[in-house]
C-alpha positions in Angstrom: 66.0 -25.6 9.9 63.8 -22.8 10.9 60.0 -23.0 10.7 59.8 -20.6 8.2 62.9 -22.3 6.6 60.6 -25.8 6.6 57.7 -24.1 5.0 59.3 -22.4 2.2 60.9 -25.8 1.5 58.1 -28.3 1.7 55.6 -26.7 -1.3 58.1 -27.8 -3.9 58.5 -31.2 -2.4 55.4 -33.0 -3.5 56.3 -31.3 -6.9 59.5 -32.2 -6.8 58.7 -35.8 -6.3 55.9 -36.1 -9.2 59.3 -34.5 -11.6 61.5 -37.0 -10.6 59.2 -39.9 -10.5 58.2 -38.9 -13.8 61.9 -38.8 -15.3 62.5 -42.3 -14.1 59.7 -44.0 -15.8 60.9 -42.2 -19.0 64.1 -43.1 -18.6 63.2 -47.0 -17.0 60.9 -47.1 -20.3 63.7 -47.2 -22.6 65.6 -50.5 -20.2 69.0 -49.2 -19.8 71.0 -48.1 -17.1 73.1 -45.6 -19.3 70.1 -43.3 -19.8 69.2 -42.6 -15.8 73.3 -41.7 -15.9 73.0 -39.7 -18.9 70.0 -37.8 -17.2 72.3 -37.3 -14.7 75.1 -35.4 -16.1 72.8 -32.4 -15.6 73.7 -32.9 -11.8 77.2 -33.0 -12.6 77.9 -36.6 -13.2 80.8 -36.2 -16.3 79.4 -37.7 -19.6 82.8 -39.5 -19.6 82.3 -41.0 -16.0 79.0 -43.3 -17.9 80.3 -45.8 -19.4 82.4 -46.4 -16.2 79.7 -46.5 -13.9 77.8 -48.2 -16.7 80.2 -51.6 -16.0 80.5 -50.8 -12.1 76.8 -52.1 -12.4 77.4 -54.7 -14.4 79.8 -56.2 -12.3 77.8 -55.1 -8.9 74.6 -57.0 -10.2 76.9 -60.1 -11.2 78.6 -60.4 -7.7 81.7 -59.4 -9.2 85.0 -58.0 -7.8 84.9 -53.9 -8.3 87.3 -52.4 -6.2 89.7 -51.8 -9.7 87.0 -49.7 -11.6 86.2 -48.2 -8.2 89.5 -47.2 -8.4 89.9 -46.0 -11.4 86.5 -43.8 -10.9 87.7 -42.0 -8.2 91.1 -41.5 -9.8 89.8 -40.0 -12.9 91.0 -36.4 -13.0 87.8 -34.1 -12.5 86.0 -37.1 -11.2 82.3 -36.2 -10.0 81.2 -36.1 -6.1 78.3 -37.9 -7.7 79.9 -41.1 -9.6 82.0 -41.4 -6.0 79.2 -42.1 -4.5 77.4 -44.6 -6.7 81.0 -46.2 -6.2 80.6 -45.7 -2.3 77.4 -47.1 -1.9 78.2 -50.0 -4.1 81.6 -51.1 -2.0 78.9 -50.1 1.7 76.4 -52.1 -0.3 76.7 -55.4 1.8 76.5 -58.6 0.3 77.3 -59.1 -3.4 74.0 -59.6 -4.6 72.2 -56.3 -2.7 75.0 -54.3 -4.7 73.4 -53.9 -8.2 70.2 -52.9 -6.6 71.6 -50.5 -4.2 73.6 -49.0 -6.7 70.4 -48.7 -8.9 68.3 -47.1 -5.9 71.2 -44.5 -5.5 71.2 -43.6 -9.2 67.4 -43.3 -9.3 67.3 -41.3 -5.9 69.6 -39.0 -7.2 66.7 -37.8 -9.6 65.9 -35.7 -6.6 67.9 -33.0 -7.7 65.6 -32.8 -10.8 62.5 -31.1 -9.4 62.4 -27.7 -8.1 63.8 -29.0 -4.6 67.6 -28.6 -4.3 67.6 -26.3 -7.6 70.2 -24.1 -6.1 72.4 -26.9 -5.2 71.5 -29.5 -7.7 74.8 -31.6 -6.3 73.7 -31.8 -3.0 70.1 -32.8 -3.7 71.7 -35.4 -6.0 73.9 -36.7 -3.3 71.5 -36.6 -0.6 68.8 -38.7 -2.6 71.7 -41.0 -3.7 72.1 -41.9 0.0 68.2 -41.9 0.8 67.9 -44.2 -2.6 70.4 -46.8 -1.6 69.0 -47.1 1.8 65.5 -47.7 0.6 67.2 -50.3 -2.0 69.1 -51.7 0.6 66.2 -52.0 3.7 63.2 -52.4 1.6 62.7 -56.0 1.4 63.4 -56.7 5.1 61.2 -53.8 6.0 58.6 -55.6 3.6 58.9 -58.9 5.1 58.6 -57.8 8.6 55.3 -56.0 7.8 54.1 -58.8 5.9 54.8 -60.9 9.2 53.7 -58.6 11.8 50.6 -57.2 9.7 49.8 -53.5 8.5 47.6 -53.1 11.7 50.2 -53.6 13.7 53.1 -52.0 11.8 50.8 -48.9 11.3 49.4 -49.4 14.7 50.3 -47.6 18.5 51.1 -50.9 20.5 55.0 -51.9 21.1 
């Protein structure tokens, strides 16, 4: 990306981030998953892929066995690049208990494409904070842990 390319981009991402922040906590404030899908749809998740991804975390968060509804996800004529992968992440989501909140931190980074960033490509922005969502889901409580053992000053710090 070109200097110029980076500055044109980065205004909006502050912006960007205060919208989709914002969305979740309206959508977290009403306690179910089905309404951060629903919100989605206007990234092109299908309305009739919710219920679907719906149980996928059901069973993700209950250690369950999800390679059939994966299946049947993918499989779905006109099935979204988006609810492939919250079913991607879910099956690259390592042990069974990380799955339901790695599939949760890929739904909620996929609010990204709800601000002004990745408005011409609302998909991609989706997708790309999907991945960038799981990962934090995913790393965040080792990353935690090691800080808490090492100590801000030294995690922040310049010593190796």
């Amino acid at each position: 990306m070109s200097t110029s390319s980076a500055q044109d981009f980065s205004p909006g991402v502050g912006d960007a981030y205060r919208i989709a922040r914002d969305f979740v906590f309206e959508d977290a404030a009403l306690g179910r998953l089905r309404y951060h899908l629903l919100r989605l749809t206007t990234a092109g998740l299908g309305h009739e892929e919710v219920d679907d991804l719906r149980e996928l975390g059901r069973l993700a968060f209950d250690g369950a066995d999800t390679s059939e509804l994966a299946v049947r996800i993918r499989d779905r004529a006109g099935a979204s690049r988006l609810a492939v992968a919250f079913v991607d992440v879910v099956e690259q989501g390592g042990r069974g208990d990380e799955r339901g909140p790695v599939l949760v931190g890929a739904v909620l980074g996929a609010y990204a494409s709800l601000g002004r960033v990745g408005r011409e490509d609302a998909q991609a922005a989706a997708l790309l904070g999907a991945v960038g969502g799981a990962v934090v889901a995913a790393t965040r409580p080792f990353v935690d842990r090691r800080v808490q053992q090492e100590g801000l000053d030294a995690y922040l710090g310049e010593d190796d």
